[in-house]
N, C-alpha and C positions, 0 to 999 in steps of 0.2 A: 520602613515597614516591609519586612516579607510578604512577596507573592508567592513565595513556595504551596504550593495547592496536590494536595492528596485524593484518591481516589475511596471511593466507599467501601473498596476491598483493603485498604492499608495497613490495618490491625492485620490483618486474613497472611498477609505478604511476612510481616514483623514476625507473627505466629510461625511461622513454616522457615524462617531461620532465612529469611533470602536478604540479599547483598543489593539495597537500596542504592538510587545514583539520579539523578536532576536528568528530566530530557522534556524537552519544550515546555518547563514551567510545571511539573510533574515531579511528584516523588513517586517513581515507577522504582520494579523488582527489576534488576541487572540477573542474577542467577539465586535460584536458591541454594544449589550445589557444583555440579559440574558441568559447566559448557557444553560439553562432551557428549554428555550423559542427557541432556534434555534435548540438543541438537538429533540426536540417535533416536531419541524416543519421538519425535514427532517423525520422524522417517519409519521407523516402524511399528509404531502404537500409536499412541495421542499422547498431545499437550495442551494443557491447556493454559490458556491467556488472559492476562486481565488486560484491556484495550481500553479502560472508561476514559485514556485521557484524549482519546479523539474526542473531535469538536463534531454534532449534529446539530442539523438545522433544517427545520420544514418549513417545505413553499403550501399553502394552500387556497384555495381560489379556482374562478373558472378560466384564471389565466398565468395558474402558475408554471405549466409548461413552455408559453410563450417567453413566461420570464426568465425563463432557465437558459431557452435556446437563446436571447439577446444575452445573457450574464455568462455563459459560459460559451469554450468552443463546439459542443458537441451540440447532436441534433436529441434532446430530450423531450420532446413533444412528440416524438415519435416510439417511444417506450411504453412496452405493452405493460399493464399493471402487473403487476408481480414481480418485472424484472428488474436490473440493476442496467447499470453500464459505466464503464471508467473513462472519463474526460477530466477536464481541465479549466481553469479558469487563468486569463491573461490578462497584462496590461495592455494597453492602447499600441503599443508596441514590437505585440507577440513575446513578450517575456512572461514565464510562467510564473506567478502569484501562488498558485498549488495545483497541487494533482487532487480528484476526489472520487468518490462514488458516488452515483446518485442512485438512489432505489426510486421506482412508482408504485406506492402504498397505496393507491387509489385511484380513482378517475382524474379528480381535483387534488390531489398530495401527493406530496413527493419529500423525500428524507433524501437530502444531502450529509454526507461525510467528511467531514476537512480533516488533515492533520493535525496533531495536537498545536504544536508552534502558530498553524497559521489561523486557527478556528475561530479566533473573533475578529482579523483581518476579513476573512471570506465572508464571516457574515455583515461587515460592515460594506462592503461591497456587494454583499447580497442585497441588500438594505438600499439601498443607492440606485442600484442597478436595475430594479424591481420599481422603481417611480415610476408611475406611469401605466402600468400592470394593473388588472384587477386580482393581486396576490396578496398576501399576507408573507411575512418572512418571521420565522418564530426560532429563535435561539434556545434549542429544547436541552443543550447538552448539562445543564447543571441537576438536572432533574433525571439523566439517563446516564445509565450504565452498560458498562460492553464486553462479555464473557467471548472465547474463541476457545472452542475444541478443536486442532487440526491434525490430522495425521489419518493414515489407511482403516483405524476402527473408530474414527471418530462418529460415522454415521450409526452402527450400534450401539456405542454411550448415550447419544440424544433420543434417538427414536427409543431406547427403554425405559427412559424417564419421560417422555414425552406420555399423552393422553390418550388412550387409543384412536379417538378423534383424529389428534395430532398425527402419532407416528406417520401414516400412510402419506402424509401432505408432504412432514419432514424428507421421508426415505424418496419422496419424489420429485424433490425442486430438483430441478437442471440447474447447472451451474450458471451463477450472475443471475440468481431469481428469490426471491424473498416469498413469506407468508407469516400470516401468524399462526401461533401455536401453543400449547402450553407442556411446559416441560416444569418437572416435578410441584407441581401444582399452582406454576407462576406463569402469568400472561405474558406471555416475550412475543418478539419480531424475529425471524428463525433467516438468517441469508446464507447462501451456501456462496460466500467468498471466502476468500484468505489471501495470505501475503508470503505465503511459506513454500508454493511449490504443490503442495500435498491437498490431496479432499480435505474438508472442512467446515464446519458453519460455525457465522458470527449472530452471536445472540445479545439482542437486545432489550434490557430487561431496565425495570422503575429503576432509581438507587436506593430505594427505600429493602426491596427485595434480594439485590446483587449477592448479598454474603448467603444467604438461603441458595440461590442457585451454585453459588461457585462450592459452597460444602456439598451439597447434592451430587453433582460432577464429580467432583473430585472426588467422593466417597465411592459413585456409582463405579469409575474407570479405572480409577487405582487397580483393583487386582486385574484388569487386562492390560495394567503395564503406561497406561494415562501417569503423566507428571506434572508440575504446575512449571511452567516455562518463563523464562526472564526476557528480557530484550536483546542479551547478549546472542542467545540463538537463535531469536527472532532475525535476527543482523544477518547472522551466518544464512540461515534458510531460505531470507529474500532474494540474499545474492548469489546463491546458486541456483537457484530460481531467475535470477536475470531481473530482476522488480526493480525499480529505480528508487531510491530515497531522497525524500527530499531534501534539499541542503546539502547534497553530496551530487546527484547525477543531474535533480532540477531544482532548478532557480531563477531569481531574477535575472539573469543575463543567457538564460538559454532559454530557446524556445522547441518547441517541440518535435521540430524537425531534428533539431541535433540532435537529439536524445533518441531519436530513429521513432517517435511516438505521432508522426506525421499523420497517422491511421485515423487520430481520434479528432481532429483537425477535419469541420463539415463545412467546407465552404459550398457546398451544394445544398444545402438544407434552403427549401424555400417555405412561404406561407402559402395558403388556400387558393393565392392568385398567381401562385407559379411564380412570384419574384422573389430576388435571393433574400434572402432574413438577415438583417445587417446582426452583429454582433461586435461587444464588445474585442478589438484585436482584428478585425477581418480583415482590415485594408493592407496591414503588416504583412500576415501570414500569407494574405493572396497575394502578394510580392514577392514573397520566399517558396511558395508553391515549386518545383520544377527546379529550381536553382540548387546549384554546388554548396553546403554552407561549410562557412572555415573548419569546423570540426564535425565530428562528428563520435559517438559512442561506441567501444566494443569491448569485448569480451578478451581479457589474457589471461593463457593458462601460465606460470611460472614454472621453469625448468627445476630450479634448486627447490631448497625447504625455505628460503626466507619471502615470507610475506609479502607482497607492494602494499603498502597501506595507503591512505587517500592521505592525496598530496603530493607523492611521490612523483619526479619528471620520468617521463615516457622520453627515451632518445636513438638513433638510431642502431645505434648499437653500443655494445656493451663496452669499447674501446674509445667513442669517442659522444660520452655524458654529455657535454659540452654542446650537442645537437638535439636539444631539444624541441618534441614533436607534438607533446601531447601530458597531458598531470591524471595519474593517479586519482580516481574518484572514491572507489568503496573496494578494499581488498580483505580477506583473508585466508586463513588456511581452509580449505574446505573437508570438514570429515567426512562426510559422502565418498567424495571424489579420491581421497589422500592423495592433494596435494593443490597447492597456494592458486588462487584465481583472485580478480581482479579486474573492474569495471574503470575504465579511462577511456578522457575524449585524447582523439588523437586527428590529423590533419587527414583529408580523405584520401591522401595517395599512400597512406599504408593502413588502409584500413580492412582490405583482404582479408578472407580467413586462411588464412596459412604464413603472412607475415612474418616474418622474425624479425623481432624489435627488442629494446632492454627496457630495463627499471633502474634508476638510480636509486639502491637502498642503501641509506646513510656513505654514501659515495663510494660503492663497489656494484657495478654493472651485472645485474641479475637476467640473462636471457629472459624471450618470454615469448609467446605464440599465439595471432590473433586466431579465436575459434568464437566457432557460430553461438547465439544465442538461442536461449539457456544453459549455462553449463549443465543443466539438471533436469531433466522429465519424469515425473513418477511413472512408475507401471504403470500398464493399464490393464484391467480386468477383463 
């Protein structure tokens, strides 16, 4: 039996001529046309995304904060309603399970994010993790859908379809902050995050509505240069962006400190009586606290035109492949930048920025230069 599982915009994607491709159990759009050309266009107009095949799940209850801060690493009890924040959920181990966002929709609610691959893992560990809690855990994603405008004018395409109500709310979340609002006559959940580097809001809309919104969009932005965007420049934009993916920079065998994401890691979060808040992973991570770990994350820019792709061995140099330091995690050529970057863990005594190290590509030693994180910052206004 096929799990191949579709999105409510999929006719929408088939329509518009895009190059379909399986990604965590998903027939998601790869590109409608040029890499290139949609990569370009969220750098300097908007794109837009269909995201439904992330996984949502809400806690609600008078103690579904408590459940969040014991279920995940971060301190979410502490989240002013409106806002969002990006943590993490681990095993007992400190190995990462996923990466997510959590938005607080309310006093007592809160909307979790998972990755598509990992969405009903996290909520079955939501579910779990949550005994004991006065919460409720609700696996809303079959019934939600998730539009993303991102790029420099993406806040004029929404706030003009938005409500007049609406707009003034839209044009004023601060970044990592949600609201509702209605944009071309559909009740959504308005977030100003993204994964691409660039301004943006993710909209959350019924699935019963999804194709009414994403034609709306797209009708409204097209002539300011708005395109419908694939995952292939989705790829490109996170990792010049410096964004980790899962299954590539996090996973089960790294924890958060490798990945240089130690930040999101609250071992200080306590309860009302001032004691630490046990969580699931804490005993682990408060071990690894302070400490050197074997690897560690960073940024390579490539000297040549050939690519590191993930996988590829990291070695000291280009003469002697054979000394391998560190693998290849997410690479490609970056249009922005013009020219090849790339995201590998590598041993923490060259992990400097200014480094010279190689890439074994198909067995000919490609220089390569560790630089700071992000390769990319959009302007700022």
């Amino acid at each position: 039996m096929s799990t191949e599982r579709f999105t409510p915009l999929h006719d929408e994607h088939v329509a518009l001529g895009a190059s379909m491709t399986e990604f965590g159990g998903w027939q998601m759009p790869l590109r409608y046309g040029s890499d290139l050309a949609e990569h370009n266009a969220v750098r300097t107009a908007a794109g837009l995304f269909d995201l439904s095949h992330m996984g949502e799940i809400t806690l609600t209850g008078p103690q579904a904060g408590a459940a969040l801060d014991y279920a995940f690493v971060g301190w979410l009890s502490t989240l002013e309603v409106g806002r969002a924040r990006y943590t993490m959920i681990a095993q007992e181990d400190g190995a990462v399970i996923d990466d997510l966002v959590v938005y607080r929709t309310g006093e007592t609610e809160f909307l979790v994010v998972a990755n598509a691959g990992n969405a009903e893992v996290v909520h079955g560990e939501l579910v779990e993790r949550a005994v004991g809690f006065d919460a409720e855990v609700t696996f809303t994603s079959p019934e939600t859908a998730l539009v993303a405008v991102q790029g420099p004018l993406a806040e004029g395409i929404v706030t003009a379809l938005a409500s007049p109500e609406s707009a003034a709310a839209v044009a004023g979340l601060k970044y990592y902050a949600i609201t509702g609002a209605v944009v071309a006559g559909i009740d959504v959940l308005v977030a100003r995050t993204g994964y691409t580097g660039e301004d943006g809001f993710e909209l959350f809309v019924p699935a019963d509505h999804a194709v009414a919104l994403w034609r709306a969009l797209l009708a409204h932005g097209e002539p300011a240069g708005l395109v419908p965007a694939g995952l292939s420049c989705r790829d490109s934009l996170r990792l010049e962006a410096g964004m980790p993916l899962y299954g590539h920079e996090l996973d089960l065998t790294t924890t958060p400190y490798e990945a240089g994401l130690g930040r999101v890691v609250r071992l200080d979060k306590t309860g009302p009586d001032g004691e630490p808040l046990p969580f699931v992973g804490r005993e682990a991570l408060a071990s690894r606290k302070g400490s050197q770990p074997a690897r560690v994350l960073v940024g390579l820019k490539v000297d040549g035109r050939r690519p590191a792709r993930a996988g590829y061995p990291v070695a000291f140099d280009a003469t002697k492949l054979d000394l391998v330091i560190g693998h290849v995690t997410s690479g490609a050529p970056s249009p922005t930048l013009g020219y090849p970057i790339a995201l590998a863990y590598v041993t923490p005594e060259v992990s400097a920025v200014g480094t010279r190290l190689a890439v074994d590509v198909r067995g000919r030693g490609e220089t390569v230069e560790v630089v700071e994180l992000p390769f990319y910052r959009r302007p700022r206004s």
